[in-house]
Each structure stands twice: as structure tokens, then as C-alpha cells.
C-alpha positions in Angstrom: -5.0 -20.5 9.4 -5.2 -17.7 7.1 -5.9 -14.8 9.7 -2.7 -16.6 11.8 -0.7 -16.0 8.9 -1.8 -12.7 8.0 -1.0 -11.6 11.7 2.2 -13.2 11.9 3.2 -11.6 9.2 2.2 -8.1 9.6 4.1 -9.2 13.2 7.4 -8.3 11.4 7.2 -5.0 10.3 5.4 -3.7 13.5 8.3 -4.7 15.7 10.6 -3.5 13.2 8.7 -0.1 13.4 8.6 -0.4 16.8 12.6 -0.4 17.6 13.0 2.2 15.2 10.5 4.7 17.2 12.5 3.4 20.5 15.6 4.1 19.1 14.4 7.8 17.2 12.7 8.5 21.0 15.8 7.5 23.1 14.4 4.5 24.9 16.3 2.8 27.7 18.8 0.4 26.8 16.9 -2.2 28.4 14.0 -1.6 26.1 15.7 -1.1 22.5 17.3 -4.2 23.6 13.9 -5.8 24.1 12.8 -4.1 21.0 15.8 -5.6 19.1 15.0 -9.0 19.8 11.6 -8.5 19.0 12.4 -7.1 16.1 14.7 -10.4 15.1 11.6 -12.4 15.9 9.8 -10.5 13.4 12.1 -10.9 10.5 12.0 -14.6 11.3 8.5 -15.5 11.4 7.9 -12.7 8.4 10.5 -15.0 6.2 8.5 -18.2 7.5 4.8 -16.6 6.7 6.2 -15.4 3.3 6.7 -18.9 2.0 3.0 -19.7 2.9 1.7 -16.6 0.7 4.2 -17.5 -2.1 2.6 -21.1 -1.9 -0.5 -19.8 -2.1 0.4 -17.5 -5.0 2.2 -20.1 -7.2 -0.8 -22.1 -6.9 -2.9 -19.9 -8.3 -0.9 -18.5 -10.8 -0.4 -23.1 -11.9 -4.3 -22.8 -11.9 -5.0 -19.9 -14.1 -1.6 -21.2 -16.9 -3.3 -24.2 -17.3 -6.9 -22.8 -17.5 -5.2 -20.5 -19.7 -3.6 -23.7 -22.0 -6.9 -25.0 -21.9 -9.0 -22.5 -23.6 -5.8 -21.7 -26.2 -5.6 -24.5 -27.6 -9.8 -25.5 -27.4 -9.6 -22.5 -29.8 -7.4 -23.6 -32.2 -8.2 -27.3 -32.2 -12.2 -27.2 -32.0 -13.9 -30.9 -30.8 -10.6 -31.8 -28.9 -11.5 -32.4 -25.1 -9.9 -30.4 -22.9 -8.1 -33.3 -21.0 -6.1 -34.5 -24.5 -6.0 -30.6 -25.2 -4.0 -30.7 -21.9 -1.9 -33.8 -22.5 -0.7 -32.7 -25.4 0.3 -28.9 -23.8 2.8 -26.5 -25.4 5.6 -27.0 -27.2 8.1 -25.6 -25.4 11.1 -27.1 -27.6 9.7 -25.2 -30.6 11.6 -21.9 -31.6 8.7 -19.9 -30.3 8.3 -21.7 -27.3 11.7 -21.4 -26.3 11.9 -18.0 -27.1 9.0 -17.2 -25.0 9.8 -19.5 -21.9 13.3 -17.4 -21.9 11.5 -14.3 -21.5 9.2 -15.9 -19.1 11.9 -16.9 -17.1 13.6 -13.1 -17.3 10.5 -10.8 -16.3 10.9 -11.7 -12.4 14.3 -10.6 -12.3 13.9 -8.2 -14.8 11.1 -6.9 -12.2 12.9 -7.5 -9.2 16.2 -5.3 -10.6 13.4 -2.0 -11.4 12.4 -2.6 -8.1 15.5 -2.5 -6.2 16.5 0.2 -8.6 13.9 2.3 -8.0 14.3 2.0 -3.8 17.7 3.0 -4.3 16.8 6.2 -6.5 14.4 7.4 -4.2 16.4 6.9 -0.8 19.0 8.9 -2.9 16.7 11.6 -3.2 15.9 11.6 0.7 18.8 11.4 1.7 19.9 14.4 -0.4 16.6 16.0 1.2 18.0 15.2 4.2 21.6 16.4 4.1 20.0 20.1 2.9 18.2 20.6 6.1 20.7 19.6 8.2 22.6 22.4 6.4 20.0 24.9 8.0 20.3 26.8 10.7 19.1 25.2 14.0 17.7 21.5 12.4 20.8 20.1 14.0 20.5 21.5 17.3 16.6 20.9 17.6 15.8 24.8 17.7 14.5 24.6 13.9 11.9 21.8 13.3 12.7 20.0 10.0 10.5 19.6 7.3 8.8 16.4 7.3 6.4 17.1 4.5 8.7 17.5 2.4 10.6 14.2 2.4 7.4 12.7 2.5 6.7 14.1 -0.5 9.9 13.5 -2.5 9.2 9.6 -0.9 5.5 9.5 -2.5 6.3 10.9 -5.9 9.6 9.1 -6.7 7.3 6.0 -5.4 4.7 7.0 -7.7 7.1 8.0 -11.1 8.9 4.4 -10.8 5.9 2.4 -10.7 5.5 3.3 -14.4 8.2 1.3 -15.7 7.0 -1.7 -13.7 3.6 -1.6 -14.9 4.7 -1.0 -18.5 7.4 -3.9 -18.0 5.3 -6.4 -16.2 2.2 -5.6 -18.8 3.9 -4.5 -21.5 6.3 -7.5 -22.4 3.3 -10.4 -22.3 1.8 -8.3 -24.7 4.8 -8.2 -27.2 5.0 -11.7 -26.7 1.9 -12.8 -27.4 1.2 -10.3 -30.6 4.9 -11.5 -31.9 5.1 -15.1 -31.1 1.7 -15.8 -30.8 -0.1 -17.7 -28.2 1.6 -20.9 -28.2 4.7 -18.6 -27.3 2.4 -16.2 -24.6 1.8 -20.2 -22.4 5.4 -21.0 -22.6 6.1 -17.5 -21.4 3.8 -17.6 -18.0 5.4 -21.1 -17.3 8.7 -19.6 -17.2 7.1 -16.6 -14.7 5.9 -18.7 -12.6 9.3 -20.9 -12.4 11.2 -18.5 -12.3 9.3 -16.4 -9.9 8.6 -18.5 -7.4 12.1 -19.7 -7.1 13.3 -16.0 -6.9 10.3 -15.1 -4.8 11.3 -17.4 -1.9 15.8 -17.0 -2.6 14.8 -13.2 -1.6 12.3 -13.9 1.1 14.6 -15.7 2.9 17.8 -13.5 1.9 16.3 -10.7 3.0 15.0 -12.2 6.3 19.0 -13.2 7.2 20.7 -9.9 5.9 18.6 -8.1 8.6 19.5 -10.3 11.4 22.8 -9.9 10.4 23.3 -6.6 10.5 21.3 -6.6 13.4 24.0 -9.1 14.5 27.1 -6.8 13.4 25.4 -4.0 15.2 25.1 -5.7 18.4 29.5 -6.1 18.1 29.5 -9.9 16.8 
């Protein structure tokens, strides 16, 4: 089951790969009409595969919070089994716990908005890459080959420079939270990640899924 999903997922971006090569070489119709379709498919069955991995990840994630919960409060309550330990959970209505369930509940979107961010400030930077050597002499009319290196170079740093703001967010925040609000605060924190998460991880699966069958959709004259 696992290797099935794994391949059906990697199905998506191949084909999407795929109809971009046909349509970069000058394919026949016939065949970037083919590789269209396939393409669809694969933005389908990626969205569908997704869902299993996010599955797979919230559960995880549920094991780890509560084995987390568990040895928290074993440490401050000493003699308490682990089952009442459990039972008795965080307090989420307390000031700290609500403080830190609200954070929780803001680092994936938080995340997800340096993400996007970041995409869109390095396709900014290829695309003015881009525009400058079509400003050379002979790029346009294939005399002059262009100079791939170099927009896969502005690609790889930009890629690399804006990872640092998500690795200082993502680590960064749980940190503050727990050495200000202290643990009780740090559990009700990761249950609001994974709520949170998981709810946004599958809204932008599936989003993302349709907006590129729709466009795929306006571009076929729909």
C-alpha cells in the first residue's frame, strides 16, 4: 500500500513535467493533448495520495503530543500513572494554555504565508533573470544560447536564503513558548499545530489540485 502511494504520487509531477518538456520541444498537438490529460490525471490522484500522507502524518504527530503530555506532566506530578496523568491532560482554558493553543493554531499558516512568500520572491528574481537575456542579442532568435546556469543559480540560492526564516519560525516560536509559558503552555501549543495543520494541510492539497485543472481548463477555451 505504501509503495502504491508513493508511486501514485510521484505520478503527478512526472506528467506535469512531462507536458511541459512537450510543450518547450514543440510536440504534436496530438501529443501535448495526450500530455495534458495525463497531466490532469496527475494533479488528481497527487490531491487523492496527499490525503493518505497527511493521514499518516497527523497520526504521528497525535502519537508523539500525547507521549509528549505523558512524560510532562510524569515530571511534575511524580507517582501519578501515566493513564490518570493522561486523563487529566492540559489545561487548555487556563491563561497559558490558551495563549499557547493560539499560537499553535497560527504557526501553520504563519508557515504556509513564508512559503508562498518566498516562491513568489524567487520567481520574481527569475523572471527578471529572464527578461535581461531576452534583452541580448540573438537569445530571442535562437542564434545566442541563454544562460541556464545562471537562473539555476539565482533559483538555488533564493531557495536556500528563504529557508532561514522558516527554520527559525517553525523552531524558533516552540522555543519561546515553552521558555515563556512553560510546558503546560508548549502541549497546548502542538495541539493547536496539529489542528490547525492538518485542516490547512488538506484545504491546500486539494485547492491546489483544482486551481491546476482549472487553468488547465481555461487554457483549453472553457
Amino acid at each position: 500500500h505504501t509503495g502504491n502511494n508513493v508511486a501514485m504520487d510521484s505520478f503527478g509531477p512526472i506528467a506535469d513535467n512531462a507536458a511541459g518538456i512537450g510543450e518547450m520541444a514543440g510536440a504534436s498537438p496530438r501529443a501535448q493533448e495526450l500530455l495534458a490529460e495525463l497531466d490532469a490525471v496527475g494533479n488528481t490522484t497527487k490531491a487523492i495520495t496527499k490525503q493518505i500522507a497527511i493521514a499518516s502524518a497527523v497520526v504521528a504527530a497525535t502519537a508523539l503530543f500525547f507521549s509528549f503530555v505523558a512524560d510532562a506532566l510524569t515530571l511534575s506530578n511524580p507517582g501519578v500513572s501515566v493513564t490518570e496523568l493522561l486523563e487529566r491532560g492540559i489545561p487548555v482554558s487556563s491563561l497559558d494554555g490558551t495563549i499557547g493553543f493560539l499560537l499553535g493554531g497560527a504557526l501553520p499558516f504563519l508557515f504556509s504565508a513564508y512559503s508562498l512568500r518566498a516562491v513568489a520572491r524567487g520567481a520574481n528574481l527569475v523572471v527578471n533573470e529572464v527578461r535581461r537575456q531576452f534583452k541580448l542579442p540573438g537569445v530571442l532568435e535562437g542564434t545566442t544560447p541563454p544562460d541556464y546556469g545562471k537562473v539555476v543559480d539565482i533559483a538555488t540560492t533564493a531557495a536556500q536564503k528563504e529557508l532561514v526564516s522558516l527554520v527559525a519560525l517553525s523552531v524558533g516560536l516552540p522555543l519561546l513558548v515553552g521558555m515563556i509559558f512553560q510546558v503546560k503552555a508548549l502541549g497546548a501549543f502542538l495541539a493547536g499545530v496539529i489542528l490547525s495543520g492538518q485542516l490547512l494541510a488538506v484545504f491546500m492539497a486539494i485547492a491546489g489540485g483544482a486551481l491546476d485543472n482549472a487553468k488547465k481548463y481555461v487554457e483549453d477555451g472553457h
